[in-house]
Legacy VTK file of the C-alpha trace (Angstrom):
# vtk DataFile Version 3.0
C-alpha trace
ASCII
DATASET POLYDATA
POINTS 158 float
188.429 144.746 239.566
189.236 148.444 240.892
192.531 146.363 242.608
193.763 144.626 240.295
192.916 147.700 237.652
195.120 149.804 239.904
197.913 147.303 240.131
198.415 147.110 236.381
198.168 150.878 235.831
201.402 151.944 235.442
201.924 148.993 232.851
199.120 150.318 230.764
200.329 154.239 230.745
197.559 155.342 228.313
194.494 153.837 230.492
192.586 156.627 231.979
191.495 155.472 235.940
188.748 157.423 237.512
189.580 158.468 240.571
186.507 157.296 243.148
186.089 158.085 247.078
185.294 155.560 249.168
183.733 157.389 251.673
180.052 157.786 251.967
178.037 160.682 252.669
175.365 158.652 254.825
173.426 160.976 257.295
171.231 158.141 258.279
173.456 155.718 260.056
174.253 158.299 262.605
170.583 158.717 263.675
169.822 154.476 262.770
172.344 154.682 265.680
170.259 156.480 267.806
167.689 154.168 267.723
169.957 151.140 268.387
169.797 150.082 271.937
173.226 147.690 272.395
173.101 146.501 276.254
175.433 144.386 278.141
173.986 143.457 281.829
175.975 144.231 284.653
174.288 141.441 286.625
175.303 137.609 287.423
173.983 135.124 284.878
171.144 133.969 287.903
170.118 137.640 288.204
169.697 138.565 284.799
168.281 135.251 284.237
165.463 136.711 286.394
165.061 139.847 284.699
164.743 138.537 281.355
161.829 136.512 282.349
159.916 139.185 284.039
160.691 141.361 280.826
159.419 138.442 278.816
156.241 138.289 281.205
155.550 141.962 281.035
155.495 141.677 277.337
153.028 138.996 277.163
150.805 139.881 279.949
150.417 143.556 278.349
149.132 141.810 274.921
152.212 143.766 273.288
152.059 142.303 270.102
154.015 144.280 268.281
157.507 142.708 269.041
159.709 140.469 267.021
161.781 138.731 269.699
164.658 136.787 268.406
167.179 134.558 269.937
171.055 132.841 269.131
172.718 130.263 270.297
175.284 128.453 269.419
176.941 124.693 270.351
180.363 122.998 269.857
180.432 119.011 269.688
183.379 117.842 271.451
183.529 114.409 270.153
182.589 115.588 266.566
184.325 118.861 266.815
180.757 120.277 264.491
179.732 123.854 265.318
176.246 124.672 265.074
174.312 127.837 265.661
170.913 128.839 265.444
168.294 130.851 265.927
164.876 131.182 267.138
162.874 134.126 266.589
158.609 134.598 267.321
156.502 137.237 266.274
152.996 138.745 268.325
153.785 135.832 270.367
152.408 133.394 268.364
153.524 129.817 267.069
152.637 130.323 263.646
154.746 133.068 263.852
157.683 131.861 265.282
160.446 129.630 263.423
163.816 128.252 264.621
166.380 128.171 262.261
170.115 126.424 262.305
173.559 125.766 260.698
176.685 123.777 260.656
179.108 125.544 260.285
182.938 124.446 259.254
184.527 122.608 262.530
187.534 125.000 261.756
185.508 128.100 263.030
185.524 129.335 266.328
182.956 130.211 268.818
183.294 133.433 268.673
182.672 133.324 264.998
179.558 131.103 265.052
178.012 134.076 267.754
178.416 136.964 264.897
177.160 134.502 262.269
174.111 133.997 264.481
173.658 137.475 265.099
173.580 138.420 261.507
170.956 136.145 260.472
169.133 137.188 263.401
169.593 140.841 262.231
168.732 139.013 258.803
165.463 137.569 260.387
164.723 141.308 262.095
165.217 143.176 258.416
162.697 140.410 256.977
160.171 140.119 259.627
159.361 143.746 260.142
155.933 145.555 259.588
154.175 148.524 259.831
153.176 147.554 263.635
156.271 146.478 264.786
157.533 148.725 267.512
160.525 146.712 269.089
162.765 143.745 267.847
164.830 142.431 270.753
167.766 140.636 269.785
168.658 137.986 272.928
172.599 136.473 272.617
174.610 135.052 275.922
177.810 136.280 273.941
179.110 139.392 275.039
181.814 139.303 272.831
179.936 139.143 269.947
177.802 142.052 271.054
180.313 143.602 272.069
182.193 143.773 268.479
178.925 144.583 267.526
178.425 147.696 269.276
182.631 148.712 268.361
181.545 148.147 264.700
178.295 150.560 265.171
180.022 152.945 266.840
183.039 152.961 264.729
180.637 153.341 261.876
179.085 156.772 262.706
LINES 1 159
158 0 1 2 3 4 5 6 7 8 9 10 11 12 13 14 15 16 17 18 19 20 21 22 23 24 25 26 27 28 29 30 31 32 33 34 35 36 37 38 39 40 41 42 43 44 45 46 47 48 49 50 51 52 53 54 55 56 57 58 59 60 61 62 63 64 65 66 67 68 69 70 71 72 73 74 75 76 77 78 79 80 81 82 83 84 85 86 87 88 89 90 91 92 93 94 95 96 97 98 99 100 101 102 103 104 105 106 107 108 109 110 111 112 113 114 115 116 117 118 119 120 121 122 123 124 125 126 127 128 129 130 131 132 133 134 135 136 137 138 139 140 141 142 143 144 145 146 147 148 149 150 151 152 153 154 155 156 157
């Protein structure tokens, strides 16, 4: 509306536009930004591979309940040329607390766009599931593209 408002104004010389700012005054996302932990491993897939499942293991074995653990994927059909993506996310460990959830998305997407849809919904799933006793929400993806727009856009944003 502002647009096309704007476009028109010199047509319609007796409308009186307010003049708005667009930028915000938003002390919070700078320290929401300290308490986002964006990591991209350095390791070989077989390597970190190992290290996710002793994380995973330390978690459990330590009763530490109070994570939301979430995880996206995403597939291409090659005969069908249908994207799908998903995710999977479990809560205190538990299977009445965990849920997968998936899309098909339009065959004319790419990849890379089918990881950032995943991670939003998972971010989504995080806002949604939280609690009181949540202390951590891990957010697993194998794209490190995505995450790593991800963590341009969150710095960019400060």
């Amino acid at each position: 509306m502002f647009r096309i408002t704007a476009s028109i104004t010199d047509l319609l010389s007796s409308l009186k536009i307010e003049q708005i700012s667009h930028e915000e005054e938003t002390s919070w996302k700078t320290s929401l930004n300290l308490l986002i932990d964006i990591k991209i491993s350095e390791l070989n897939k077989e390597q970190e591979a190992t290290e996710y499942k002793n994380q995973i293991q330390n978690l459990i074995k330590y009763q530490n309940v109070s994570n939301l653990i979430i995880y996206s994927d995403d597939s291409k059909c090659e005969k069908t040329d249908n994207l799908d993506t998903g995710i999977f996310y479990t809560k205190n460990f538990s299977t009445e607390n965990s849920r997968s959830l998936s899309w098909n998305l339009d065959s004319h997407m790419e990849v890379f766009d089918a990881e950032l849809f995943a991670l939003k919904e998972a971010f989504k799933v995080a806002s949604n599931q939280v609690s009181v006793f949540t202390t951590d929400i891990w957010i697993f993806s194998d794209s490190q593209a995505a995450i790593q727009r991800i963590q341009k856009s969150s710095l960019n944003a400060e």
